[in-house]
Every structure is written in structure tokens, then in C-alpha cells.
C-alpha positions as CSV (number, residue, x, y, z in Angstrom):
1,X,-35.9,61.5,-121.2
2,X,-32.2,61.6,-121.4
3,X,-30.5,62.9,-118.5
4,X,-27.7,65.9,-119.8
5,X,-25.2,67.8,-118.2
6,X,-24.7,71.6,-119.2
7,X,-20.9,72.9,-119.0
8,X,-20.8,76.7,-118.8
9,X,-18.7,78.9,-121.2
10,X,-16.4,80.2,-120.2
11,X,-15.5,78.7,-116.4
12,X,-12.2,77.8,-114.3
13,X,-8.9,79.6,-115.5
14,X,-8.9,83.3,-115.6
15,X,-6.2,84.9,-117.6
16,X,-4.7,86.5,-114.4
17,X,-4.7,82.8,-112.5
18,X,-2.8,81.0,-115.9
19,X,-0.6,84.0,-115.2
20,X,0.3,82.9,-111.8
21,X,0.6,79.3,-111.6
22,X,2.8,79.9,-114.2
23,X,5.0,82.2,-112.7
24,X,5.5,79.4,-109.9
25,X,6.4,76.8,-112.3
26,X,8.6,78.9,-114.2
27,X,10.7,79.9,-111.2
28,X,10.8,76.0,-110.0
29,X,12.1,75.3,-113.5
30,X,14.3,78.4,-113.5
31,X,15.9,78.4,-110.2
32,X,14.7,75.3,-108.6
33,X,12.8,74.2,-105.0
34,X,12.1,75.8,-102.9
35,X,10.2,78.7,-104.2
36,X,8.8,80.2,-101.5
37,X,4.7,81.9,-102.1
38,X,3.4,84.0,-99.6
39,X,-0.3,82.9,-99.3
40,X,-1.9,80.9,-101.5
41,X,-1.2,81.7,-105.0
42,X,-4.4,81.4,-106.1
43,X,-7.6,80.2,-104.2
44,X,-7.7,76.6,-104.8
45,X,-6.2,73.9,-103.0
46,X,-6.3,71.1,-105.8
47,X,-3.9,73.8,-107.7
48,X,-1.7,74.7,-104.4
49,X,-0.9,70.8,-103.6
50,X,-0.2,70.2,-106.9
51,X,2.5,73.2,-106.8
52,X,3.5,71.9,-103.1
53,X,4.9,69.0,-104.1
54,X,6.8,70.4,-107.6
55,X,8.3,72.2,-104.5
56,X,7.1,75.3,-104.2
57,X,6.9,75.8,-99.7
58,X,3.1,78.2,-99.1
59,X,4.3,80.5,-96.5
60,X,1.5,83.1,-94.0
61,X,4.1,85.1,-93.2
62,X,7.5,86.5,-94.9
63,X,9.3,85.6,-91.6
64,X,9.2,82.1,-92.6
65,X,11.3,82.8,-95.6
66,X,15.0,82.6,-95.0
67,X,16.8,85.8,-95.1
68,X,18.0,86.0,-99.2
69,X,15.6,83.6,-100.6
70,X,13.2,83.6,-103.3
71,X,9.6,84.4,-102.9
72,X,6.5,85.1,-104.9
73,X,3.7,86.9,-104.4
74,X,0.2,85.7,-104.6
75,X,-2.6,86.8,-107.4
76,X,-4.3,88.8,-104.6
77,X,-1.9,91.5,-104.0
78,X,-0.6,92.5,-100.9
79,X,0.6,95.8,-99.0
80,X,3.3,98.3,-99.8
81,X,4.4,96.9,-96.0
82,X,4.9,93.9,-97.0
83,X,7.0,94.9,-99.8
84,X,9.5,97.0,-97.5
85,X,9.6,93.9,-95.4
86,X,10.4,92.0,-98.4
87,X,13.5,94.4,-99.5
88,X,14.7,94.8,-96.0
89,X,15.3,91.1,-95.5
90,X,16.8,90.8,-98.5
91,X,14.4,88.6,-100.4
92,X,14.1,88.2,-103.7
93,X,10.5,88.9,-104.5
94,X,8.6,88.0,-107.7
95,X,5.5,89.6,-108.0
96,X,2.3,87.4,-109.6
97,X,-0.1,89.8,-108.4
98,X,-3.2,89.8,-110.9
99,X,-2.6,93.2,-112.9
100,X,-6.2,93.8,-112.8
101,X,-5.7,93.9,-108.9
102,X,-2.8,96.1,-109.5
103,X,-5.2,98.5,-111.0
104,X,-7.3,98.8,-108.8
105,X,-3.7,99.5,-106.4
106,X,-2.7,102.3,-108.6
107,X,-6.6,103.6,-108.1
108,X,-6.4,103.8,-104.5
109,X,-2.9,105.5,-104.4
110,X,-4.3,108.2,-107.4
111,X,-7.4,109.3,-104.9
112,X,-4.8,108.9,-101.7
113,X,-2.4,111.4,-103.2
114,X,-5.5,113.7,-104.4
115,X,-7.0,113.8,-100.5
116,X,-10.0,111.6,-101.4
117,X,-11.8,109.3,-98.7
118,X,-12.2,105.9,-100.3
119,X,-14.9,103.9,-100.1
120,X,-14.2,100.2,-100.9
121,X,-16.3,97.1,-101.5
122,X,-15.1,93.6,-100.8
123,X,-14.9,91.2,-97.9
124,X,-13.3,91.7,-94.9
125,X,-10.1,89.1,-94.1
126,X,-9.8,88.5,-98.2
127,X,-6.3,88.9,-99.3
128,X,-7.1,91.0,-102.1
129,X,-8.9,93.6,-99.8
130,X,-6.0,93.2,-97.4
131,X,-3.7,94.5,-100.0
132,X,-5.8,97.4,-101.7
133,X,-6.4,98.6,-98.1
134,X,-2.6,98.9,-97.4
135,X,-1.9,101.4,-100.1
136,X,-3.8,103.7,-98.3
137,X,-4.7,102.5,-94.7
138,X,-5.9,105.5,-93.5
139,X,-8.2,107.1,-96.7
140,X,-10.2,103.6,-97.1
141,X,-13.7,102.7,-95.0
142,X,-14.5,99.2,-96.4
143,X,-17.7,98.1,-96.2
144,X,-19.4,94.7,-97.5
145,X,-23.3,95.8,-98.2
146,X,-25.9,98.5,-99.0
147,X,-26.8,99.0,-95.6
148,X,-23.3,99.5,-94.7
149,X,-23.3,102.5,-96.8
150,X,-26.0,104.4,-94.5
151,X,-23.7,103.8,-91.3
152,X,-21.1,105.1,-92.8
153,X,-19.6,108.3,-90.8
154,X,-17.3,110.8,-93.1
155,X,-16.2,114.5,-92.5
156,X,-18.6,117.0,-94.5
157,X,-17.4,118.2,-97.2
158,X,-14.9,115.4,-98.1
159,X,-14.1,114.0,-101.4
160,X,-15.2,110.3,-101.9
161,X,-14.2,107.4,-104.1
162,X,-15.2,104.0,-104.5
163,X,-13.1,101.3,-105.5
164,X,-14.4,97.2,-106.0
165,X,-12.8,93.6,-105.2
166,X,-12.5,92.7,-108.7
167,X,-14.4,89.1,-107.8
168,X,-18.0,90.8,-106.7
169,X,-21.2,89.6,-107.3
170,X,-22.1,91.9,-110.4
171,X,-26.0,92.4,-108.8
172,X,-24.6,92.8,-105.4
173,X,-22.1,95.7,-106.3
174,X,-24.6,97.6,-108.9
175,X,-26.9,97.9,-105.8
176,X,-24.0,99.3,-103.2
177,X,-22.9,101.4,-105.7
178,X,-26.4,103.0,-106.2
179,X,-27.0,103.3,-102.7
180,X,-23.9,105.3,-102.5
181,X,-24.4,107.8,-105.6
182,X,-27.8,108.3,-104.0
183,X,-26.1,109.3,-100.3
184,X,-22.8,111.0,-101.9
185,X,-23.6,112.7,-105.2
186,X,-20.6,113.7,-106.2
187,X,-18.5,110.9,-105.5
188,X,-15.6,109.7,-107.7
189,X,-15.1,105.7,-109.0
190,X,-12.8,104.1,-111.3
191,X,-13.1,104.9,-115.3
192,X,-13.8,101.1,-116.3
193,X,-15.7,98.7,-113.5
194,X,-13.2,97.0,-111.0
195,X,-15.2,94.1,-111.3
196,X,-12.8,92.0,-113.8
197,X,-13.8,90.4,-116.9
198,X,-13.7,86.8,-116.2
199,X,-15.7,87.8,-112.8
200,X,-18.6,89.3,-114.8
201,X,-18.1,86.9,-117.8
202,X,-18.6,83.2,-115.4
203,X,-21.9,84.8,-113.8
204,X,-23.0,86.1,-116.9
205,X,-22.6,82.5,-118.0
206,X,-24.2,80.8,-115.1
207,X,-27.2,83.0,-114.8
208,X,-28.2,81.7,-118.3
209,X,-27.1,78.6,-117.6
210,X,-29.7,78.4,-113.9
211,X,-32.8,79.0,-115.7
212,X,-32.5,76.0,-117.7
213,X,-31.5,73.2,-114.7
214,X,-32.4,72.1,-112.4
215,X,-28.8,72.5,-110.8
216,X,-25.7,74.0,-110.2
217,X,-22.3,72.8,-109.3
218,X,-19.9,75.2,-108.9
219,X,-16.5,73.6,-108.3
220,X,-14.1,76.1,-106.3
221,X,-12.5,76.2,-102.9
222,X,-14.4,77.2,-99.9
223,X,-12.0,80.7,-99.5
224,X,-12.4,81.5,-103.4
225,X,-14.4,84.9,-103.6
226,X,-15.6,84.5,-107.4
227,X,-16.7,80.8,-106.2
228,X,-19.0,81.5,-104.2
229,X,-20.5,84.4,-105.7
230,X,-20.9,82.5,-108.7
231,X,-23.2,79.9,-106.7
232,X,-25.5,83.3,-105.2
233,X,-25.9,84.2,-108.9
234,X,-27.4,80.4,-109.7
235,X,-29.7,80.7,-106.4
236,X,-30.8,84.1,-107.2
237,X,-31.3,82.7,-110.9
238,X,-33.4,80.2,-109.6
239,X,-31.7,76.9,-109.4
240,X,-30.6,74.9,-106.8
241,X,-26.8,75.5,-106.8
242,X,-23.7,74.1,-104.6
243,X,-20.3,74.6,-104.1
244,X,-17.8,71.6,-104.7
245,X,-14.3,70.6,-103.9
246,X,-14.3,68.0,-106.8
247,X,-16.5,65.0,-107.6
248,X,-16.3,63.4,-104.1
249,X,-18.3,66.4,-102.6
250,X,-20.9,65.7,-104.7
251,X,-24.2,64.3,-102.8
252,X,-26.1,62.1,-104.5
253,X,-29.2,63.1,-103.1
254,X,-29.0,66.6,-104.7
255,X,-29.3,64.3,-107.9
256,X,-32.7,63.0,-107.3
257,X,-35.7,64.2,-109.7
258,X,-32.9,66.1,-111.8
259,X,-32.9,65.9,-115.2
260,X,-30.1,68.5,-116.1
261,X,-27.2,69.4,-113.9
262,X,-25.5,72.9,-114.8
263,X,-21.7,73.1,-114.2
264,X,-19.6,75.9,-113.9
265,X,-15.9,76.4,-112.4
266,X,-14.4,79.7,-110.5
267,X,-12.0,81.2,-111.6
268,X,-9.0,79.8,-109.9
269,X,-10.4,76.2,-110.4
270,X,-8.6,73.8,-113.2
271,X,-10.5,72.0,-115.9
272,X,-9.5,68.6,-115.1
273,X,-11.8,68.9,-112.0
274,X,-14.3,70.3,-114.1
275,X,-13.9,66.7,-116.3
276,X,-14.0,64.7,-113.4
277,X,-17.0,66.1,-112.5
278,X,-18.6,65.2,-115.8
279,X,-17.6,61.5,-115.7
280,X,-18.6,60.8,-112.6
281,X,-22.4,62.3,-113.5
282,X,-21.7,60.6,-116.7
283,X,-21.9,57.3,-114.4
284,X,-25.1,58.3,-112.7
285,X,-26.9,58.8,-116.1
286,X,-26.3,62.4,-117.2
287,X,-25.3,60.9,-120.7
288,X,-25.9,63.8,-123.0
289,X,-23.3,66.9,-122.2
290,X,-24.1,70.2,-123.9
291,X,-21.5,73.6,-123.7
292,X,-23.7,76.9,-123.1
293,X,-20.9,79.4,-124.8
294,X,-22.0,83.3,-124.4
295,X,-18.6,84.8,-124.4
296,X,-15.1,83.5,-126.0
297,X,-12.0,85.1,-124.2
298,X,-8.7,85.7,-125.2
299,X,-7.4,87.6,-122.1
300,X,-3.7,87.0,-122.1
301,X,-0.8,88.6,-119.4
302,X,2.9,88.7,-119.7
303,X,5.6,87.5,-116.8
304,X,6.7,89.7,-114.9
305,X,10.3,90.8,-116.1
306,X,12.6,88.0,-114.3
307,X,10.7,85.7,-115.7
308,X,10.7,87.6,-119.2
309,X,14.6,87.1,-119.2
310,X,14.7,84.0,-118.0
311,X,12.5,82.1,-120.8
């Protein structure tokens, strides 16, 4: 029996992640090294050495940016703080915050300015929560699972809203989202789902993709959200599933009795990994690679406006 190898479609490069790697590049072309980014620009650390050394300097804290230089924020978002530090040391910020983050921003400010107590779901310690939460530090409760929802303590009578991290686990979210409709019936959440497309569109992909391997690579950094929620969907779809740097964290006894390997890539993940990772299964006997496409995107966002005039 031939050994294959199943790629899902889509995988690796969200529209908001093209968006900023290439707002680094552009400003190293534009204006030269170093750019400075606050955080990493995107969760992957294949994608943030390869930017390190075109010169772009991957800072934790806006105090490690000279007074007057250039600086770019991450894809995650951050605080309204952080962007009054940025203007009072005279930095000059360029922002490659994914605008489907910068939705759900505008979100929490709306219910902030209309009195409502928000209720958000994400992960503690994750940039992007760390930024939604600053818009409105003392409306949100954040809470992580279902049973979070029943410890939750809130005036009576208070207006509620949830908001989403946009890189949830689809399942996971549907079922804290109930629980919370069930406790607060008359609470408030966002006119389209928070959870973004390329989010829903990967595990959509990889849940098909589980019940017909034996199993799954995801390739994504450690810290990437959608990464590892896309390796829960595969378990909970039934396949073995890891999570992978690149080809050298493969193990080759996860390889043994398989006769198809699935492989899917997060979001902030580049393809050539992804083609690594097929050539060197290619050179353990998974000859035959097949593509399992449910969903074509053509998600596409513009530069920010000093990039606009600049190219």
C-alpha cells in the first residue's frame, strides 16, 4: 500500500500575517535597519529570525527603543497605554496590528463607552488578550473556559458583552458562549463572530482532514494560539496529532504503522516549512501527496498609510 501524505487547504499564511511581515520588510527597505518591533510580529520564530537578521531589532518593552526611533507594532495589538507611551517618547510608531484584532478593539471601547461589563474569551498572558483588555481595563472579566463562566461574580442588573480572541478553538468557544447565554440572557456579543476566518477556515480543514489519517502535524511555534488549537481540533477529530517546529521535530516513532500523515500549518507559519516537511516524509516513504482543499481564500489587507505613501 503506498504510503501518502495529505496537505490541508488552506494552512500557514493568514491574510493579516502577509500583512505584517510585510509591513517589516517594507519599512527595512523604506527606511532601513534597525526597525524596531515591539513583540514578536507574528508567532513564529522561523519568520522572526529570518526578519532579525534583514535587521529588524524584537524589542519586550518600548524602553528599549531609542527616544525618536522607528517602531512597529505586532499583529496582536496592544494597549491604548502603550500607544501614549509611544507618542510621548517620541517614537515613530507603525501599526501592523491585524485589523480583525482591531475590531474586536473598537468592540470593546463601543460597550465601554455604553457602561456594559465585558466578558472576554482568550488566554491569559497572550498578546492579543493583553491588548483588547487595555482598551477597557476596568469593564472586562476574562475568562478561559465554561466553568469559568459559573464563577463569575457581576453586579445585578448589569449589562454584559462578550467579546473572542480571534484564534479560538471554534468547539471550545460555541460551548462558553452557550454557557453564558444560558447564565445571562440578555447579554450582548459582536454582530459577526470574533473568531477570524482563517481561524475557523484551518480547523475546518483539519477536522476533515483527521478522520482520514492516521496523523497530524501541525507545524507552528509553541506560543502560536491558532497552532495549537488547531492540533486539539485533530485529537478531538480522532487522530493522533503533534505540534512541530519544522522537520527536525518530527519523531520518527510517531511514523510507525502510519499509512497517511495529515499536515496542516497555523496561521503564522510559512509554507517553505510546510515543504520541508513533505520532503523529508517523502524520504521515509510517504510517496504519494494529496491536497484536501474545502475553502479557497482571497482575504487581502492594505498598509497602513506610511507605508501606502511610501510604495
Amino acid at each position: 500500500m503506498t504510503k501518502r501524505i495529505i496537505l490541508a487547504s488552506p494552512r500557514g499564511f493568514c491574510a493579516g500575517v502577509v500583512r505584517a511581515i510585510d509591513i517589516v520588510n517594507l519599512a527595512l527597505e523604506a527606511y532601513g535597519p534597525p526597525i524596531y518591533v515591539l513583540n514578536e510580529i507574528v508567532h513564529n520564530r522561523y519568520v522572526v529570525e529570518d526578519l532579525r537578521n534583514k535587521g529588524a531589532r524584537f524589542v519586550k518593552s518600548l524602553d528599549d527603543v531609542p527616544e525618536g526611533g522607528r517602531v512597529i507594532f505586532s499583529a496582536h495589538g496592544i494597549s491604548p497605554e502603550v500607544r501614549k507611551r509611544a507618542v510621548k517618547r517620541q517614537l515613530q510608531a507603525i501599526d501592523a496590528t491585524c485589523p480583525l484584532v482591531t475590531k474586536v478593539h473598537l468592540e470593546a471601547i463601543k460597550y465601554k463607552k455604553q457602561n456594559y461589563t465585558i466578558i472576554l474569551i482568550g488566554h491569559r498572558d497572550h498578546d492579543e488578550v493583553t491588548g483588547t483588555m487595555g482598551e477597557a481595563p476596568d469593564n472586562i472579566h476574562l475568562i478561559s473556559t465554561a466553568e469559568e463562566v459559573d464563577q463569575l461574580q457581576l453586579p445585578e442588573n448589569a449589562k454584559i458583552a462578550y467579546l473572542t480572541q480571534t484564534t479560538l478553538s471554534l468547539d471550545d468557544t460555541r460551548e462558553i458562549i452557550e454557557r453564558l447565554r444560558s447564565r445571562f440572557p440578555q447579554i450582548q456579543g459582536p454582530n459577526v463572530d470574533d473568531i477570524c476566518y482563517a481561524t475557523q477556515n484551518r480547523q475546518t480543514a483539519v477536522q476533515q482532514m483527521a478522520k482520514s489519517t492516521d496523523v497530524v502535524l501541525v507545524i507552528g511555534s509553541s506560543n502560536s494560539s491558532n497552532s495549537n488549537r488547531l492540533v486539539e481540533v485533530a485529537q478531538k477529530s480522532g487522530a493522533r496529532s503533534y505540534l512541530i517546529n519544522d522537520s527536525d521535530s518530527i519523531d520518527a516513532t510517531w511514523l510507525h504503522g502510519c499509512d497517511s500523515i495529515g499536515i496542516t500549518a497555523g496561521a503564522s507559519t510559512p509554507e517553505t516549512l510546510v515543504l520541508q516537511v513533505v520532503e523529508h516524509l517523502r524520504d521515509r516513504g510517504f510517496t504519494k501527496v494529496d491536497e484536501l482543499r474545502t475553502v479557497d481564500e482571497n482575504v487581502h489587507f492594505a498598509l497602513p498609510p506610511e507605508l501606502e505613501k511610501t510604495f
